[in-house]
C-alpha positions in Angstrom: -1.9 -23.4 20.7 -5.2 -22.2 20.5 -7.9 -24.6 18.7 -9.1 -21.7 16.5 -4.9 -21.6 15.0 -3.1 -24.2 13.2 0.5 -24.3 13.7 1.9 -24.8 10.5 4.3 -27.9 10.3 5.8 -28.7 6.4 5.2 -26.5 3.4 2.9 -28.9 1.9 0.4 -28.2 4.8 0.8 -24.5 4.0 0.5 -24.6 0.4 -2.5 -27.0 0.8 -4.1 -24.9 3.6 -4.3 -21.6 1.1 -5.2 -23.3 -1.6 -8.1 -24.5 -0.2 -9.5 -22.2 2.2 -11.0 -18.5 0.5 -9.4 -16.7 3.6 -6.1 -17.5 5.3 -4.7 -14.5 7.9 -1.3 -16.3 8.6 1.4 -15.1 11.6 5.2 -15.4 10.7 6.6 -15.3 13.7 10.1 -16.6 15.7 10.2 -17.8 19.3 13.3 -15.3 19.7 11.1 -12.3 19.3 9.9 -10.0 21.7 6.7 -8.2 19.3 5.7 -11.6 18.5 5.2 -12.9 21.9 3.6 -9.4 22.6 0.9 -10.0 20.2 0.2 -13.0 19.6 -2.6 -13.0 22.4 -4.4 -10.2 20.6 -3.7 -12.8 17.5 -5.7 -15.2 18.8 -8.7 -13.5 20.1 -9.0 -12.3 16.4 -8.9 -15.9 15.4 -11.8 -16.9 18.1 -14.0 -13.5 16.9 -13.9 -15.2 13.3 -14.0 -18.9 14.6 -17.8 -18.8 13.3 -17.0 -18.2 9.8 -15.7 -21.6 8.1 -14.4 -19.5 4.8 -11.5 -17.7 7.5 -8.5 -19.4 8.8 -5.8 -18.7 10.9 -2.4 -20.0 11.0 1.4 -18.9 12.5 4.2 -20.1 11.1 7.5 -20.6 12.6 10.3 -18.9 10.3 13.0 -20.5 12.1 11.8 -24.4 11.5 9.9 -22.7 8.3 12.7 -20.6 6.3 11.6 -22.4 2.6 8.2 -21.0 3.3 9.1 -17.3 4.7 12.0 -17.1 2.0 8.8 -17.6 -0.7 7.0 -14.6 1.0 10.0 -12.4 1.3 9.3 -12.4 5.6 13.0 -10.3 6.7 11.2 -8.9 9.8 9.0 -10.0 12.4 6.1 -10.3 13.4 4.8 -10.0 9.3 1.1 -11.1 8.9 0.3 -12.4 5.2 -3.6 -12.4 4.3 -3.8 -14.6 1.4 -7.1 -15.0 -0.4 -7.3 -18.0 -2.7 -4.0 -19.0 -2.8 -2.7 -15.6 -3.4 -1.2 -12.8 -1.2 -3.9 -9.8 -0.6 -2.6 -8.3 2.2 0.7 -7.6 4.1 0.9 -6.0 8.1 4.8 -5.8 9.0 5.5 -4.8 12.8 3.1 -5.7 15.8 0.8 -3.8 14.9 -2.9 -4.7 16.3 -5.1 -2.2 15.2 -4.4 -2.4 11.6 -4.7 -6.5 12.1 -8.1 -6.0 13.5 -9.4 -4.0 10.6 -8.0 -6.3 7.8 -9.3 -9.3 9.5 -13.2 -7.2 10.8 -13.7 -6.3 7.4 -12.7 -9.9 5.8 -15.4 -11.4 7.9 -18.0 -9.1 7.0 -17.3 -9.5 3.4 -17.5 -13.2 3.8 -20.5 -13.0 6.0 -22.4 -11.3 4.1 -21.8 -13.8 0.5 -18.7 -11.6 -0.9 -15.7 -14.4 -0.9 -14.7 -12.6 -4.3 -12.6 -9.8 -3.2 -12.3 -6.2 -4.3 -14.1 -6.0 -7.6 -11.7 -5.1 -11.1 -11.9 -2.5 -13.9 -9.9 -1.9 -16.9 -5.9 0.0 -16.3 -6.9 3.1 -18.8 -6.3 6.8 -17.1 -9.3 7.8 -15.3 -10.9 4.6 -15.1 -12.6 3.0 -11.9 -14.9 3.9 -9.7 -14.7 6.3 -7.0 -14.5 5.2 -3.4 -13.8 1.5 -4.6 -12.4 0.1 -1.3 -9.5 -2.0 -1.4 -8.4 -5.7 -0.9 -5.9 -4.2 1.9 -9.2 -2.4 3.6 -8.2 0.6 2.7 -10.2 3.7 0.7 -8.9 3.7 -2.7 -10.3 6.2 -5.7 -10.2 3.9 -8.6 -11.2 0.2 -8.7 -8.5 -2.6 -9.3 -7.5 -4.0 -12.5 -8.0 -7.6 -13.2 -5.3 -9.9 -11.1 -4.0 -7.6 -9.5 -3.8 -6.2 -5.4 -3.0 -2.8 -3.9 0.7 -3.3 -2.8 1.3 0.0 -1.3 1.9 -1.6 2.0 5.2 -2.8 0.2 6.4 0.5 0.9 9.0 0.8 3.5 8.1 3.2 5.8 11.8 3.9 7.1 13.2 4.9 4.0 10.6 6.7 2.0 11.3 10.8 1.9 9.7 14.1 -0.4 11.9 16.7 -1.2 10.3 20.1 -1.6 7.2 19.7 0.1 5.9 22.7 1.9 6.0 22.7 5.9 2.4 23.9 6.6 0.9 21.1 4.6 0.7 17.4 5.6 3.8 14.2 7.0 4.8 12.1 3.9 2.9 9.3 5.5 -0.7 10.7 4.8 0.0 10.1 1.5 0.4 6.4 1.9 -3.0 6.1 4.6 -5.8 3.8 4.0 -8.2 6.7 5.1 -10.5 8.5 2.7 -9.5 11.8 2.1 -10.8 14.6 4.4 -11.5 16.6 1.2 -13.9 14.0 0.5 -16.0 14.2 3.3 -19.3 16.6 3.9 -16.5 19.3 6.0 -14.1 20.0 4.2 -11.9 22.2 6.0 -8.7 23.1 4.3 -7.5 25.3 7.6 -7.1 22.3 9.6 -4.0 21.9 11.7 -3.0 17.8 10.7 -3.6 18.2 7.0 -3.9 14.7 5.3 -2.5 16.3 2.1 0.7 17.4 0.7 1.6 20.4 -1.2 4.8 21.9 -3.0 6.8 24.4 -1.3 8.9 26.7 -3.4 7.3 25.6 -7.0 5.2 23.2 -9.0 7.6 20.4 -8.2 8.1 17.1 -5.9 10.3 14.4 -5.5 8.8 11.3 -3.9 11.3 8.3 -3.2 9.7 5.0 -2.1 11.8 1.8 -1.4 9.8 -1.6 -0.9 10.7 -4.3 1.6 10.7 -6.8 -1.4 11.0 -6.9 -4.9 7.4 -5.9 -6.4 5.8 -5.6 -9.8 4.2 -2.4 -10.4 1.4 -2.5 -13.1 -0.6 0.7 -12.2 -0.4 3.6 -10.5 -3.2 5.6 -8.7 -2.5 9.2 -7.7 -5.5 11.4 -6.1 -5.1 15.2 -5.8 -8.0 17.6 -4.3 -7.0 20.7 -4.9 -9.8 23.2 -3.4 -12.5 24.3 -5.8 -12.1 28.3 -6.1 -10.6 30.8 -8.1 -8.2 31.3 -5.6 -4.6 32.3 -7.9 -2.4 30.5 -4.9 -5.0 27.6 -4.8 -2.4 24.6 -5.7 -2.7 22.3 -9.3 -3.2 18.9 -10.0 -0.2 17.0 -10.9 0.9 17.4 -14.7 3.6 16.7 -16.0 5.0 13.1 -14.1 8.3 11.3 -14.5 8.8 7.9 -12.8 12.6 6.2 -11.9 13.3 2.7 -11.0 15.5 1.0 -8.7 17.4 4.1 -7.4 19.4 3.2 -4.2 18.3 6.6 -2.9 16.4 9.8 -3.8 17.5 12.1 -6.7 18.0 15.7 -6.4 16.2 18.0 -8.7 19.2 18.6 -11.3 19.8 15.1 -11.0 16.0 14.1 -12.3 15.8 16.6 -14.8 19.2 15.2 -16.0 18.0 11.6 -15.9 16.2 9.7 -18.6 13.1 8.5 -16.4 11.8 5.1 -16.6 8.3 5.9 -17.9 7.0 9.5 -18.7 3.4 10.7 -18.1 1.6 14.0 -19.4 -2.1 14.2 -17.1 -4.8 16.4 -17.9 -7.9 17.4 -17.1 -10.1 14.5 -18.6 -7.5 11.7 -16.5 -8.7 12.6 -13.4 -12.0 11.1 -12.0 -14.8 12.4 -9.7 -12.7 11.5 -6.6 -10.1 13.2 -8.2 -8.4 10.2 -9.1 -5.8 9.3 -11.6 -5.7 5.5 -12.4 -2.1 5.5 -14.5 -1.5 2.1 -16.0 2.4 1.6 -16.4 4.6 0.1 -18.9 4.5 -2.9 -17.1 7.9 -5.1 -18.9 9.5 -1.9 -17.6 8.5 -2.3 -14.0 9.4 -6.3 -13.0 12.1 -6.8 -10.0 11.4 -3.0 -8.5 13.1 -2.5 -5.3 11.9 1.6 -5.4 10.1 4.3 -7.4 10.6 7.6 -7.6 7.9 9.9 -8.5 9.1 13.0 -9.7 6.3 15.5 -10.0 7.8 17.8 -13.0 5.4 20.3 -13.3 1.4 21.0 -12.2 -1.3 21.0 -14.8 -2.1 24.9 -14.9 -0.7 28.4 -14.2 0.1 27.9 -10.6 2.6 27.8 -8.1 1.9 25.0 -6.3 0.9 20.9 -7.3 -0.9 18.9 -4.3 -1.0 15.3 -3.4 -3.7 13.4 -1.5 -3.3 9.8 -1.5 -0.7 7.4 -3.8 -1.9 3.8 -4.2 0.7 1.2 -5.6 -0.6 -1.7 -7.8 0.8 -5.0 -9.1 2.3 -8.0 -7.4 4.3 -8.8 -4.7 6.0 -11.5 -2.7 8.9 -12.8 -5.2 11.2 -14.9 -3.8 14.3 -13.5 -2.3 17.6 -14.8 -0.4 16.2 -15.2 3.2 18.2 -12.6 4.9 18.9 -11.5 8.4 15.3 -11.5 10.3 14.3 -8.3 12.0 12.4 -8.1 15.2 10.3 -4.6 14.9 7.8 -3.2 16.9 5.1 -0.9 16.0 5.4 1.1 12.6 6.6 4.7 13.4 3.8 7.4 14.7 1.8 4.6 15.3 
């Protein structure tokens, strides 16, 4: 084991060791599986680049002599890297996957480096509120700041299992909805024509069905939906989201005539003034109504406008994470998929 990693031994080391140190990047791992050994070189050569900065540690835990403290985290595949800041989870990288690693732990150290140990910054949960381009604790661009106590969780989402009915073929893969890039329509080109769109629009109507199931039970507190609709007076340009309906803990997708016949969890009417300069929505949720979720469903009902078409750019899930399940079967998985 490397001097720059601690091998975690009892629970009491591990709750003392992220308790007390601002960063802890920690590697749940088994000696059974094949993506953890495959890794866990590139693991520690990221613990040596940040051996410099006393505020980051590294750590692997073994899940087979450590299932009390993997069943706490809700680890049920491997390798699972856990970034806790303060004691609490901030981020979560399931699969071997080593360039997202590298740019959670790159950006940590820089933060740290350069005197920020406090994490992303917090607003208020109203609609529209936040700033543009706020970052993220995950590293990720986000278009609305944080509320208070609370992390981006969107990396909850499994990425096996989520689908989206009715979106049109032309326009971008589920996935880019979910990606910790900032939107191209964002940037000084914006070219709408491009072949690998990082958007999503509608096919036949105004109207999409988003299913996301998480790897663990979360709690969802706000949610932030950015659409960036072209600027013209285009009549087929596509609308901003309007009318929103959201269902919880569905074992699978809904149909269309099965949404509109089913009393959603929360309802939410958007409008003009909810959206922010980066196009932004920051939707704070009934939050007694959203503890224990194992999926959402967005249903987009209708756009806000005339049109025939509602767009999507990024979704950003925010609450809480990590509650403690049953430690089931562990999974041994490789890279995420299109990685």
């Amino acid at each position: 084991m490397s001097a720059s990693i601690t091998q975690i031994e009892s629970k009491a080391q591990f709750d003392s060791l992220i308790k007390e140190t601002a960063i802890v990047v920690c590697d749940f791992y088994a000696d059974w599986c094949g993506p953890c050994k495959a890794i866990a070189p590139f693991f520690q050569k990221l613990s040596e680049t940040a051996a410099g900065v006393p505020s980051v540690r590294f750590i692997k835990v073994d899940t087979e002599a450590n299932r009390d403290i993997a069943a706490t985290y809700s680890v049920t595949a491997l390798p699972t890297f856990i970034v806790f800041q303060n004691g609490k989870v901030l981020e979560r990288i399931q699969g071997a996957d080593p360039r997202k690693l590298q740019q959670v732990v790159v950006r940590l150290a820089g933060h740290l480096l350069s005197g920020n140990s406090d994490g992303a910054s917090a607003s208020g949960s109203g609609s529209g509120s936040g700033n543009g381009n706020a970052g993220g604790a995950n590293g990720s661009w986000r278009g609305a700041e944080l509320p208070r106590g609370y992390t981006d969780i969107t990396s909850q989402i499994e990425p096996k299992g989520y689908e989206l009915l009715n979106a049109d073929d032309n326009s971008g893969p589920v996935k880019v909805l979910f990606d910790g890039a900032k939107p191209s329509a964002l940037g000084e080109k914006k070219n709408e024509d491009a072949k690998d769109k990082d958007w999503v629009e509608s096919g036949q109507d105004d109207q999409l069905l988003l299913f996301m199931p998480f790897q663990s039970m979360v709690k969802l507190h706000t949610l932030q939906l950015t659409s960036l609709p072209p600027k013209d007076d285009d009549d087929d340009a596509p609308m901003r989201p309007g009318k929103i309906h959201l269902y919880t803990n569905k074992p699978h997708n809904l149909d269309f005539s099965e949404a509109d016949d089913t009393p959603p969890t929360q309802a939410i009417e958007l409008t003009e003034k909810d959206w922010n300069a980066d196009g932004t929505a920051n939707i704070g949720l009934r939050f007694v109504k959203f503890q224990n979720i194992t999926s959402l469903i967005i249903y987009v009902v209708s756009g806000e406008g005339e049109g025939d078409k509602v767009r999507l750019d990024r979704v950003r899930l925010v609450g809480d994470s990590g509650e403690k399940r049953e430690m089931g079967k562990l999974e041994k998985i490789g890279d995420e998929p299109g990685e």
